[in-house]
TORPAZA-534844 format. One record per residue (C-alpha): chain; residue number from 1; residue in three letters; x, y, z. Coordinates in Angstrom, 2 decimals, decimal comma. Example, Ala and Ser with C-alpha at 12.3 -4.5 7.8 and 13.67 -1.06 7.14 Angstrom:
# residues 2
SITE   unit   pos   code        xx        yy        zz
SITE      A     1    ala     12,30     -4,50      7,80
SITE      A     2    ser     13,67     -1,06      7,14
This chain:
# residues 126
SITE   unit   pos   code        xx        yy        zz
SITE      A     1    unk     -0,41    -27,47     48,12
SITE      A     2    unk      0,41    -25,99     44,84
SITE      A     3    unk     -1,58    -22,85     43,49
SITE      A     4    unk     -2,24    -23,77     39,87
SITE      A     5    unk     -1,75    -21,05     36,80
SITE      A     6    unk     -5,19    -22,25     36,17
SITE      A     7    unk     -6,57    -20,89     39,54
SITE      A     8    unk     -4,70    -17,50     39,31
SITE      A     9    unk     -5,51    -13,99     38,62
SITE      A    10    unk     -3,74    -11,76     37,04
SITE      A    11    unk     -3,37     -8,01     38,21
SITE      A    12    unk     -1,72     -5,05     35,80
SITE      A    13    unk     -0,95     -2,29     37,88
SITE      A    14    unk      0,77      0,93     37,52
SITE      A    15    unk      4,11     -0,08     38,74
SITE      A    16    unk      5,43      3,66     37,85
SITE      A    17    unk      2,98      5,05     40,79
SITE      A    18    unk      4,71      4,74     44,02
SITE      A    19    unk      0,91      4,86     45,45
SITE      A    20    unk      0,31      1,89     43,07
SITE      A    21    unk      3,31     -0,11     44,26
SITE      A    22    unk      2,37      0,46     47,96
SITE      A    23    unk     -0,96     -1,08     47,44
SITE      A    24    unk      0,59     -3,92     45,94
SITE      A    25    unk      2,69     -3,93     49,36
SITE      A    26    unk     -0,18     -3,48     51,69
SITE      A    27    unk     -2,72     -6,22     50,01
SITE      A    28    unk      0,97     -8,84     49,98
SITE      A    29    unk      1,26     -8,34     53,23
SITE      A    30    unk     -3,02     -9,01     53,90
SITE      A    31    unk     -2,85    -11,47     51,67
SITE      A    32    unk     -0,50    -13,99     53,48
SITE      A    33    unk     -0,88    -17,39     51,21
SITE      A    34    unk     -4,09    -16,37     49,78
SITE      A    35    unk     -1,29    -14,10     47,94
SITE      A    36    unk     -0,05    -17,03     46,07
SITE      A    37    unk     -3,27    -16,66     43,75
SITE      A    38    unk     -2,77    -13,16     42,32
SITE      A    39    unk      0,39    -12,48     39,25
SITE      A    40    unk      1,04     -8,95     39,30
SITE      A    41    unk      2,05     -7,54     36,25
SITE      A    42    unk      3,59     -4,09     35,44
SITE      A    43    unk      1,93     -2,48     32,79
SITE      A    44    unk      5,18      0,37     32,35
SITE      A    45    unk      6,16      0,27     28,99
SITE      A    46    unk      4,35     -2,78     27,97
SITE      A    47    unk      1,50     -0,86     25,30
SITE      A    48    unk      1,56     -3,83     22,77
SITE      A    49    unk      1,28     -6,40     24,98
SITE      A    50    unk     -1,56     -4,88     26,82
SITE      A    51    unk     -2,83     -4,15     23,39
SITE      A    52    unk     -2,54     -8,04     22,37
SITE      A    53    unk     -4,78     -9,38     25,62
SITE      A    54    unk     -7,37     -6,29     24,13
SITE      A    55    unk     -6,51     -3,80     27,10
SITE      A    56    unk     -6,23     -0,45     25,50
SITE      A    57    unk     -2,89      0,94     27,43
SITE      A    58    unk     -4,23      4,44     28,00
SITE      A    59    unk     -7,07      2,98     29,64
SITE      A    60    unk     -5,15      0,83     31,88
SITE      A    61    unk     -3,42      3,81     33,69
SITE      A    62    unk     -6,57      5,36     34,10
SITE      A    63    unk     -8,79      1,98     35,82
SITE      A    64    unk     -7,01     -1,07     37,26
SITE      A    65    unk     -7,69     -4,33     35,50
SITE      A    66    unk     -7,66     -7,89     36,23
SITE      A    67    unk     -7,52    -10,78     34,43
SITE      A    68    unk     -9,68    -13,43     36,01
SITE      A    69    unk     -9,25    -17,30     36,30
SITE      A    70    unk    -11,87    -18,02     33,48
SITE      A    71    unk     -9,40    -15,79     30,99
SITE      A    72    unk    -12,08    -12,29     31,59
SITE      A    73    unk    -10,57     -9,16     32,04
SITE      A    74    unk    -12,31     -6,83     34,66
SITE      A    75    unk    -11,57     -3,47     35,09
SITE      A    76    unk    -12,06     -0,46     37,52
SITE      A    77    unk    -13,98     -1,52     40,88
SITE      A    78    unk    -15,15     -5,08     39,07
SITE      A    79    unk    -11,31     -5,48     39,24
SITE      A    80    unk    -10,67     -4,20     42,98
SITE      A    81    unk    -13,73     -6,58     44,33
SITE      A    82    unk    -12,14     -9,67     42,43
SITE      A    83    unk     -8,81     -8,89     43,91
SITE      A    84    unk    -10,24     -8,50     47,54
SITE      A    85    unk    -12,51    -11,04     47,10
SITE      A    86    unk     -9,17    -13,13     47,12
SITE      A    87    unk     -8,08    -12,58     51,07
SITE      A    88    unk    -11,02    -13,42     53,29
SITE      A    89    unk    -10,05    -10,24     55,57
SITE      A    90    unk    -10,91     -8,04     52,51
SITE      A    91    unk    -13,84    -10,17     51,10
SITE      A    92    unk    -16,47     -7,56     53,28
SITE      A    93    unk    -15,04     -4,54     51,45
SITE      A    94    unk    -15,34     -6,22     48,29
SITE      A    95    unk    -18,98     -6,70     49,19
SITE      A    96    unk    -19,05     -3,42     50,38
SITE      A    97    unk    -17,84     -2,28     47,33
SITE      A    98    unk    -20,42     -3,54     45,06
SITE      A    99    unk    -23,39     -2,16     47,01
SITE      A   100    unk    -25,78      0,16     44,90
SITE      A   101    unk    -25,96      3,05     46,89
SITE      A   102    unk    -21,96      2,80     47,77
SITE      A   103    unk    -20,43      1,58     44,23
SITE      A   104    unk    -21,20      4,67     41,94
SITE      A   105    unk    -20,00      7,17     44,90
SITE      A   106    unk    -16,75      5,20     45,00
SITE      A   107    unk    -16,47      4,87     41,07
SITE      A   108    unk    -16,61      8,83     40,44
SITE      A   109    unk    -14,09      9,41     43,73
SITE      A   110    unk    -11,70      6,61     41,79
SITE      A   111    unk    -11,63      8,54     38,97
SITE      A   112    unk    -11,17     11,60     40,65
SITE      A   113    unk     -8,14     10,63     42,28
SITE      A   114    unk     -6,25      8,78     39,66
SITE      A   115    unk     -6,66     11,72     37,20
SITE      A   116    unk     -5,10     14,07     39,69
SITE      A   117    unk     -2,35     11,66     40,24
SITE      A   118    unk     -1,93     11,03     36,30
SITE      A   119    unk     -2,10     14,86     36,15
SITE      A   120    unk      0,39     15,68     38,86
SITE      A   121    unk      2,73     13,38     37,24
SITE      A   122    unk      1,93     14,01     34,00
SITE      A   123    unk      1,25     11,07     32,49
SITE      A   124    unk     -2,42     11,93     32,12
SITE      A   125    unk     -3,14     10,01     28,20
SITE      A   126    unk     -5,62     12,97     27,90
């Protein structure tokens, strides 16, 4: 069976971070079919168009976003549980994820570690 546009996500990733690019990999390879469902899009040199669907580019680099089915675009860990939520082997980290207690922890260690990538690479939008 066919996976409709209509029942696809859309991911825009970092395709110029070879950590980025290896995620996309791993979660490919998790994903199996389920796979079918996500359209991964490199946001690399692509400002206005990000800029058109109302994703400002300098946040993009800095939080992932995702584009759901229903046309809303989700960003940082809203994005990541979305995506897992996609491949029943990751749905319990999605939950995970989104608990209270675990959520804001994770959020501020994100952050943490995509600025110091950014930064080592310098492409931190400052």
């Amino acid at each position: 069976m066919a996976i409709s546009e209509n029942n696809k996500i859309t991911v825009y990733y970092d395709g110029a971070c070879p950590r980025c690019v290896r995620d996309r990999q791993q979660y490919e390879k998790l994903a199996g079919k389920a796979g079918e469902r996500v359209c991964w899009f490199d946001i690399t040199g692509h400002e206005a168009q990000l800029r058109e669907l109302g994703i400002d580019p300098a946040r993009a680099l800095k939080e992932l976003h995702v584009r759901a089915s229903d046309g809303r675009i989700l960003s940082e860990l809203d994005a990541y549980i979305l995506l897992m939520r996609q491949v029943p082997r990751l749905a319990p980290l999605a939950w995970l994820i989104g608990l209270p207690l675990i959520r804001p922890l994770l959020a501020r260690l994100y952050h943490w570690s995509v600025r110091r990538r950014l930064q080592t690479s310098g492409r931190w939008p400052g």
